[in-house]
N, C-alpha and C positions, 0 to 999 in steps of 0.2 A: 092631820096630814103627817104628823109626826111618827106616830104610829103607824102609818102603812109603809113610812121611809125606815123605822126600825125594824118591823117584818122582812121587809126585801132586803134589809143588810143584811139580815140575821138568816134569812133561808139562803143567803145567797154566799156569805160564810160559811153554816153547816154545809152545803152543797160542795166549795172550796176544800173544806176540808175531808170531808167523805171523798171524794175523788184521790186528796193528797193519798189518804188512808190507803186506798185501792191501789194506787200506786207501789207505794212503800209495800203493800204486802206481795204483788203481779213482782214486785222487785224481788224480793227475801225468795218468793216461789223460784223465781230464778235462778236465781242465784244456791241456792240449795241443788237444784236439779241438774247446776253446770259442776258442783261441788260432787254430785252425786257421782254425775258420767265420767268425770274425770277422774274418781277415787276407782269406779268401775275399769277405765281404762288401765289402769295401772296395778289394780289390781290381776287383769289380764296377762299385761306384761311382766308381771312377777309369774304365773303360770307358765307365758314360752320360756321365760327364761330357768324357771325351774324345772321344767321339761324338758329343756333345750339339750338334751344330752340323753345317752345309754349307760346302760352297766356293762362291765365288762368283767370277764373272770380272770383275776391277774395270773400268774404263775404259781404264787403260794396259797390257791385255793380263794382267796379271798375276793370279796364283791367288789367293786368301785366304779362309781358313777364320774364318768370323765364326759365333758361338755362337746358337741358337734362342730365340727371347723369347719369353716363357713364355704368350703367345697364336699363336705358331707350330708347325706340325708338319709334319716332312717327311711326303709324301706321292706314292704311284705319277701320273702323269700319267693313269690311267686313271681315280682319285677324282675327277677335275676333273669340272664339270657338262659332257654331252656335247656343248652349243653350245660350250666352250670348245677341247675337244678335235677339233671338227670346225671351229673358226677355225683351228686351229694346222697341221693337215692342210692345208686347204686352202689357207693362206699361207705355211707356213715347213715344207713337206714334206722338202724335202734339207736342212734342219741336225737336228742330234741335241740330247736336251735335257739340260743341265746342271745342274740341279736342280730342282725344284716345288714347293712351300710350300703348304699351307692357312693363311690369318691367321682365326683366330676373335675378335673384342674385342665391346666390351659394344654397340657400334651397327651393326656390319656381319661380313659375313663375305666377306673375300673369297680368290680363288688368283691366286698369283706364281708364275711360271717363267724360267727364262732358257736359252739356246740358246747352243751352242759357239760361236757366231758375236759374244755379247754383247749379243747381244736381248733385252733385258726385256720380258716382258708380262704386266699384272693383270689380271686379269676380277673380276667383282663374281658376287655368290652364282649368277647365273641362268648369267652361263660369255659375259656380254657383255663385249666388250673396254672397261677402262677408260683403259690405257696403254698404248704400245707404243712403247719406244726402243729407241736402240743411242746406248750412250754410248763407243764407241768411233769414233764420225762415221762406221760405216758405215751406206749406205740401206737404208731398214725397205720393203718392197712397199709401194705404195698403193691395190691394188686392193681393199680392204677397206673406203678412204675411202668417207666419203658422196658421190653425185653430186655435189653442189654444189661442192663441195671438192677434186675431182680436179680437174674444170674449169676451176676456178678456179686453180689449181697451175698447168697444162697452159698455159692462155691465159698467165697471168703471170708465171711461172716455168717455161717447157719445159724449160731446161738444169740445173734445179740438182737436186740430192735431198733427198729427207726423211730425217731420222732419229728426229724422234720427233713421235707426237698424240699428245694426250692428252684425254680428256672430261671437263669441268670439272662436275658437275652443282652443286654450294654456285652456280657461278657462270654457270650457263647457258652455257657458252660449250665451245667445242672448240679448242683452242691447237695449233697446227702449226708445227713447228721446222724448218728447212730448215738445212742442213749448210754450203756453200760460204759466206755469205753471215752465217750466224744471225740471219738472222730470225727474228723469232716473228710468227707467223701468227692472226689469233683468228678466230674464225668463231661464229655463234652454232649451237644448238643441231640447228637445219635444216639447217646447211653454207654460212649466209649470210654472206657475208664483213662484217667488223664495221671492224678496224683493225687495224694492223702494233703486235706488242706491245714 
């Protein structure tokens, strides 16, 4: 009898313990695989956050990746509104584009782009130009200007270049930069020349 009551301990232990076993390993299995996804998680979020951002081309030629402000999103230049995409065609056909922004904030909505050339240009939600420089003093086209304003260039300035308008609407006015000289140009909203800023 003794021996059949040391058999049934005994299988009844290995048993106990074989299950512990199974356990302790269903556990470490676990526990590895939550180690795993978690390292995966974060490994992810190292990803948006290092992609979290564009390059952009400074003024002195140079690269620089600056990070997305949380009312920014990169975006295809086909999202633009199509008047902004058919300014960009029809003025700045042979440069390639460098990146393209949506800004969404709580009073406007507008898109930024810039061209391998260091052409910035904003448009406001409808895809009208708001801006357009080259902070690198090269000239921006001005066949986009308003009549008034080319003319006025042409007559008073034949030899020099633009590099950057801009449309002021807070201030009614349209500010023109001229590169050799920097001037600033204002003009009011018509393209009436106002005064040298």
């Amino acid at each position: 009898m003794r021996k059949i009551f040391f058999a049934i301990a005994t299988i009844t232990l290995v048993s106990f313990y074989s299950c512990e076993s199974k356990k302790t390993v269903q556990e470490t299995k676990e526990t590895t695989e939550k180690k795993s996804v978690n390292q995966d998680t974060l490994s992810a979020q190292k990803t948006v956050v290092a992609t979290n951002g564009y390059t952009v081309l400074q003024d002195n030629g140079q690269e620089k990746t600056v990070t997305l402000d949380h009312d920014e999103t990169i975006v295809a230049l086909t999202n633009f509104p199509v008047k902004a995409q058919d300014f960009i065609k029809q003025n700045f056909s042979n440069s390639d584009i460098y990146y393209s922004i949506k800004e969404v904030d709580r009073s406007e909505t507008k898109y930024k782009t810039q061209l391998k050339d260091g052409t910035k240009i904003e448009f406001d939600v409808n895809g009208d130009w708001k801006e357009v420089k080259n902070g690198m003093n090269k000239p921006i086209p001005t066949k986009f200007f308003p009549e008034n304003i080319s003319k006025y260039i042409q007559t008073n300035y034949p030899k020099i270049d633009v590099n950057k308008i801009e449309k002021d609407a807070k201030d009614k006015e349209i500010k023109v930069e001229l590169i050799q000289n920097n001037l600033d140009l204002k003009f009011d909203l018509n393209g009436n020349f106002i005064k040298l800023g």
